[in-house]
N, C-alpha and C positions, 0 to 999 in steps of 0.2 A: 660688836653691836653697831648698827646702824640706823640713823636718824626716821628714815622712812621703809615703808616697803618695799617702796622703789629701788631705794639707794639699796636694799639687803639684795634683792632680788639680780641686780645688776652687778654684785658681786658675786655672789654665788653663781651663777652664771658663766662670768668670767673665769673662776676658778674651773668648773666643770670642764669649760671648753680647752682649757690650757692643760688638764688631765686627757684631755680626749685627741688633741692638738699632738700632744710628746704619745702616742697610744700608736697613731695614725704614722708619726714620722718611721717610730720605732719597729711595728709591726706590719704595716698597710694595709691595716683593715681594723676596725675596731667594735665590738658589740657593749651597746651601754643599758641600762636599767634604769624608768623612769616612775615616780612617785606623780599620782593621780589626784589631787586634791586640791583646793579652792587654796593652799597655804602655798599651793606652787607656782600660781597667776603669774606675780612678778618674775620671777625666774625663767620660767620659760618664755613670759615674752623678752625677757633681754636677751636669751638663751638666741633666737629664732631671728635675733638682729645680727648676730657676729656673723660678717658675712667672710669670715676667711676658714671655717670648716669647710671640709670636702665629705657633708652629706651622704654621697655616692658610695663611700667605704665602710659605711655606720650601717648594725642592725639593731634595732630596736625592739626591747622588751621593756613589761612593768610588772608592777609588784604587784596584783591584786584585783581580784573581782568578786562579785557579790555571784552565791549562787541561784542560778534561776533569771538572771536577767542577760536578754538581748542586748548585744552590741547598740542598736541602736534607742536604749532605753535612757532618758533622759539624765540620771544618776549613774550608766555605764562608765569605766573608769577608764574604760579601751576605749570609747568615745569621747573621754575628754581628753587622754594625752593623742587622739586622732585631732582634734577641732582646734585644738591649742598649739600641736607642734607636727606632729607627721604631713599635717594635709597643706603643712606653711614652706616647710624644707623638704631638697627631693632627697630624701632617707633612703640607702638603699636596698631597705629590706625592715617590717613591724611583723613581728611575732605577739599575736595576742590572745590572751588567755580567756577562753572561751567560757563564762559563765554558766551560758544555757546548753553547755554540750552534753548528751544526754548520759555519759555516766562520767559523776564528776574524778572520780578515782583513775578513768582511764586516760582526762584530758592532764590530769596530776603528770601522771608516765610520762604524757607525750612533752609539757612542755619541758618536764624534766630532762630530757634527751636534747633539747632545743639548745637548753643553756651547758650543758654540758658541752656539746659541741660548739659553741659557739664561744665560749668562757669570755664572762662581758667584766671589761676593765674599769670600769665607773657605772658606780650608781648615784641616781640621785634617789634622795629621801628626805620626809618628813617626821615628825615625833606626833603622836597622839597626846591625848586629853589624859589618858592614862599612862601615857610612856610607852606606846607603843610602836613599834618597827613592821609596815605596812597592816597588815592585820592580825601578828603577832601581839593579842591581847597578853595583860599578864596572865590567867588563868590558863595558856595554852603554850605559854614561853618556855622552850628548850635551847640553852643555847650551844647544845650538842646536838641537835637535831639530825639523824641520820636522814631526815628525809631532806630534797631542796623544796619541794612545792607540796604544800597537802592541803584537806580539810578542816576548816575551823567552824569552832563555833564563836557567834559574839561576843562578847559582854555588852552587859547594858550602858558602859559608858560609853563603848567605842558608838553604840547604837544611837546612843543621843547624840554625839558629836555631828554625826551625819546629819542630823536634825539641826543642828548648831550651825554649822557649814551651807546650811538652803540646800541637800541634796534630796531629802526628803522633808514633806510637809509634819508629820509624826513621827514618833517612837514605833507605833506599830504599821508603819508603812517601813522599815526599815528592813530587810531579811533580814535571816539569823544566822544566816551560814554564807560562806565563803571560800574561794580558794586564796593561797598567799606563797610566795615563797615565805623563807624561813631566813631566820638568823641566820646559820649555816651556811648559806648562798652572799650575805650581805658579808662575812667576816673573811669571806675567800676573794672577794673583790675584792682587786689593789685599789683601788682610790672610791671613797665615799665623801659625798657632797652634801649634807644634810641644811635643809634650809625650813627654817621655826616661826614665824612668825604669830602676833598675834597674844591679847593678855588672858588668852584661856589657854596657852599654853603655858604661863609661867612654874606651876609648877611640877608641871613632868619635865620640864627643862631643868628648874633648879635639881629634881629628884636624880635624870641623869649625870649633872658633872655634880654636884656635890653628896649626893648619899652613895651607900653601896653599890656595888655592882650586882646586881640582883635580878631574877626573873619576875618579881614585884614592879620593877621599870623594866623594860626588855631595853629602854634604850640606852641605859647603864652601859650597855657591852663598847659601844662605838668607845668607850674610852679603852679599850685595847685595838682595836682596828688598827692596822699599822699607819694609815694614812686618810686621818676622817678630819674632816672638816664641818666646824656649826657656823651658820649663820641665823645672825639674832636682827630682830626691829628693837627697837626702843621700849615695845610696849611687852615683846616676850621677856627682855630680859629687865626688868623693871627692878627685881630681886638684889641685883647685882651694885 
């Protein structure tokens, strides 16, 4: 737990990079997965200062987009990890999952193929309002999922949270669908970086490390992930 968001953000950060760091020595090349959300401000700009990454060897992918919205639609989530970190660092290669692609099942296929081949060693991630793992609501959490990337539908909290976050003005300006990767995808990645910030998330935070492991929190599972890391502010883990 740390003091400010700053101080959480600037760790989390450093931990990422030093996964990404031993990825890059070991392998020469590295693919990472990044979490789109106003909870990931601090993070990625500390991320976007370590100047001893080599950029150049990193492909970048993310968790998640709303269906039916343009890349460059204000609430885009491929436009905020572009405006926050792609377009800061020369990355050498963003793979981004296309919202508006006109059948959402076939862009499913493609990016699935993306990460396959590409098998990204660190994610970062956030926890929802509900305890959820990119737009893995509870009502649609498998954490067998044969698939990596599918279809969702919302629920209403994850809907208001967007509302919560200033991404949307309404509830019903919110879509209702989505594409996301899956659990599946996050529990095969060797290193996870989850960073929480925030007092509306205290209790999908506490729900993850202290209740069961359950598809009722999807983000329950990180407590088996071989090598997951939380970072907390002062105000998410308030509980503790």
């Amino acid at each position: 737990m740390y003091e400010s968001r700053e101080d959480m953000g600037a760790a989390s950060a450093a931990q990422f990079a030093d996964r990404l760091r031993n990825t890059l020595a070991t392998q020469g090349k590295a693919a990472v997965i990044f979490a789109s959300a106003p909870s990931q401000n601090e993070f990625l700009a500390s991320l976007r200062e370590i100047d001893d990454i080599d950029w150049s060897r990193v492909t970048g992918f993310h968790l998640d987009e709303y269906i039916g919205i343009r890349g460059d639609h204000p609430a885009s989530f491929r436009r905020y990890i572009r405006e926050h970190l792609i377009d800061r660092v020369p990355m050498g290669g963003f793979y981004e999952l296309r919202g508006d692609a006109p059948d959402p099942e076939a862009e499913c296929t493609r990016y699935t193929a993306l990460l396959a081949d590409a098998k990204p060693a660190v994610v970062a991630l956030g926890i929802g309002e509900n305890g959820h793992l990119a737009f893995i609501d509870p009502p649609v959490c498998d954490f067998q999922d044969p698939r990596d990337v599918r279809v969702v539908e919302l629920d209403d909290v994850c809907r208001m949270q967007q509302v919560h976050d200033g991404c949307f003005a309404a509830f019903d300006d919110v879509p209702s669908r989505a594409l996301t990767l899956t659990i599946s995808v996050f529990l095969r990645t060797p290193h996870a970086v989850v960073t929480v910030p925030g007092p509306t998330k205290v209790r999908a935070v506490q729900a993850a490390l202290d209740g069961p492991v359950t598809t009722e929190c999807p983000a329950s599972i990180l407590r088996r992930h071989p090598d997951a890391s939380l970072f907390l502010d002062k105000e998410s883990a308030e509980w503790i």
